[in-house]
C-alpha positions as CSV (number, residue, x, y, z in Angstrom):
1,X,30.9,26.4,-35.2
2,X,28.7,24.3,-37.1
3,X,29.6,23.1,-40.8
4,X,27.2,22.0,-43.6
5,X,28.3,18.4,-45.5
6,X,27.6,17.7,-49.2
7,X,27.6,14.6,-50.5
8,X,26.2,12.0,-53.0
9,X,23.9,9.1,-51.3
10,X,22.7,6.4,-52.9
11,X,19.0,5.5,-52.1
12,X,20.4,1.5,-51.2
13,X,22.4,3.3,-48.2
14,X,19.7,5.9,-47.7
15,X,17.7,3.2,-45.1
16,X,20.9,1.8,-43.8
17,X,20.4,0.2,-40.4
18,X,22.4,2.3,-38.6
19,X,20.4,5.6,-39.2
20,X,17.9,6.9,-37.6
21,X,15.5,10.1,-39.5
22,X,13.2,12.3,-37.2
23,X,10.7,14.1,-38.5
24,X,11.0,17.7,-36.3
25,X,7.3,18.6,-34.8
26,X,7.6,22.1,-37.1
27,X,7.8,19.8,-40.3
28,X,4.2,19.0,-42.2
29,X,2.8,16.0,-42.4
30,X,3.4,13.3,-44.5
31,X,0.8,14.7,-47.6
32,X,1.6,13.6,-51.0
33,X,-1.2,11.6,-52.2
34,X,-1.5,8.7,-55.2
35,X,-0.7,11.5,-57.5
36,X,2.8,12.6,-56.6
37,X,3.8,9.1,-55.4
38,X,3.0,7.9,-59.1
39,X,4.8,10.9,-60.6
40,X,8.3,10.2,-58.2
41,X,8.0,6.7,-59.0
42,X,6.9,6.6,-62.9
43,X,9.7,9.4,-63.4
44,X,12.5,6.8,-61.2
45,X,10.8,4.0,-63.4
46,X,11.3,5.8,-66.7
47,X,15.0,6.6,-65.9
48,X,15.6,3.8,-65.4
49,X,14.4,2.0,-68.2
50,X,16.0,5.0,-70.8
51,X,19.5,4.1,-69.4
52,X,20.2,1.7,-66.3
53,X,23.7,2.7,-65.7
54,X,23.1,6.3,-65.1
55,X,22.8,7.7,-62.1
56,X,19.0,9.3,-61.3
57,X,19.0,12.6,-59.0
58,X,16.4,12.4,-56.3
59,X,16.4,15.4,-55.1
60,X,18.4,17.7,-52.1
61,X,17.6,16.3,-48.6
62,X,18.9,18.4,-45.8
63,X,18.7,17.2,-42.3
64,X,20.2,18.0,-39.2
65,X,22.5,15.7,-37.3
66,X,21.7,15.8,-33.8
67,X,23.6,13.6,-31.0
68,X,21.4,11.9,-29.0
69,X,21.8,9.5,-26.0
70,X,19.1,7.2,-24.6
71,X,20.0,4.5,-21.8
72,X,23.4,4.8,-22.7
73,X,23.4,4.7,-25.8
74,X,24.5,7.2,-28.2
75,X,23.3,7.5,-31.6
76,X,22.8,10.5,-34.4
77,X,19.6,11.6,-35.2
78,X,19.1,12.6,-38.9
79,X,16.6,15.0,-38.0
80,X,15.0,15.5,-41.8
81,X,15.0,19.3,-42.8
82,X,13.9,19.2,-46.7
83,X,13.0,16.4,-49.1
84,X,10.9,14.3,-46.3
85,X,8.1,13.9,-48.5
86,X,10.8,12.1,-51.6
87,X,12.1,10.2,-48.1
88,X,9.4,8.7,-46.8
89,X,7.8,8.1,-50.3
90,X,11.1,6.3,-50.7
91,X,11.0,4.7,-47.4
92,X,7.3,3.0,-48.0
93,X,8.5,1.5,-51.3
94,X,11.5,-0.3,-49.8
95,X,9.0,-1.7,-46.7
96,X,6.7,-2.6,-49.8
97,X,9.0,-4.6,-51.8
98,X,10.5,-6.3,-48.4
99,X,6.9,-7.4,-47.4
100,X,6.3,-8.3,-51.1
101,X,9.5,-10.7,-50.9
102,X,8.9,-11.6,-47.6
103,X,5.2,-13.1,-48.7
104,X,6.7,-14.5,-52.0
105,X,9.0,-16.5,-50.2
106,X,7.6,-18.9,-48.2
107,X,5.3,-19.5,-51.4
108,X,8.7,-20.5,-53.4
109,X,9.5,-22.7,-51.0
110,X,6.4,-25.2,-51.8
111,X,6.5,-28.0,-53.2
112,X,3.7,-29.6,-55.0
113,X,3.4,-33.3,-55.1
């Protein structure tokens, strides 16, 4: 018998290292556009600004964990069943600002003379 989890996850240990989110082949495409990007993030942007210490609901994400092995190896498979477009939305902002650190740090590191 299978048993549904709740829970409260915070978006910091959303992309933690040790998971791994599939994207089932019955699931859309990835098809929010510049318009419902800017609406997710001004809305995070402007809760956080009204009150920092409050928490910001994101949304119910459902996903399926599937046990997988591969080469001996056995991992779980988040396999994303609702909220994938919030996910990945959320998941191209934290590769943005890594990249954006990443490039501004080698420019710290100069010195002028």
């Amino acid at each position: 018998m299978k048993t549904l989890g709740t829970g409260k996850l915070y978006i910091k240990d959303l992309f933690d290292k040790d998971r791994f989110f599939r994207i089932p082949e019955y699931q859309r495409a990835y098809v929010w556009e510049a318009q419902q990007i800017n609406e997710l993030l001004n809305d995070v942007n402007d809760a956080m600004e009204s009150d920092p210490e409050k928490e910001y609901f994101l949304g119910c994400m459902i996903w399926n964990v599937v046990n997988k092995r591969t080469g001996g190896y056995a991992y779980d498979s988040l396999d994303i069943l609702d909220g994938q477009q919030r996910l990945i939305t959320q998941g191209k902002r934290k590769k943005n600002i890594g990249e954006l650190c990443y490039v501004a740090r080698p420019a710290a590191r100069t010195v002028s003379m």
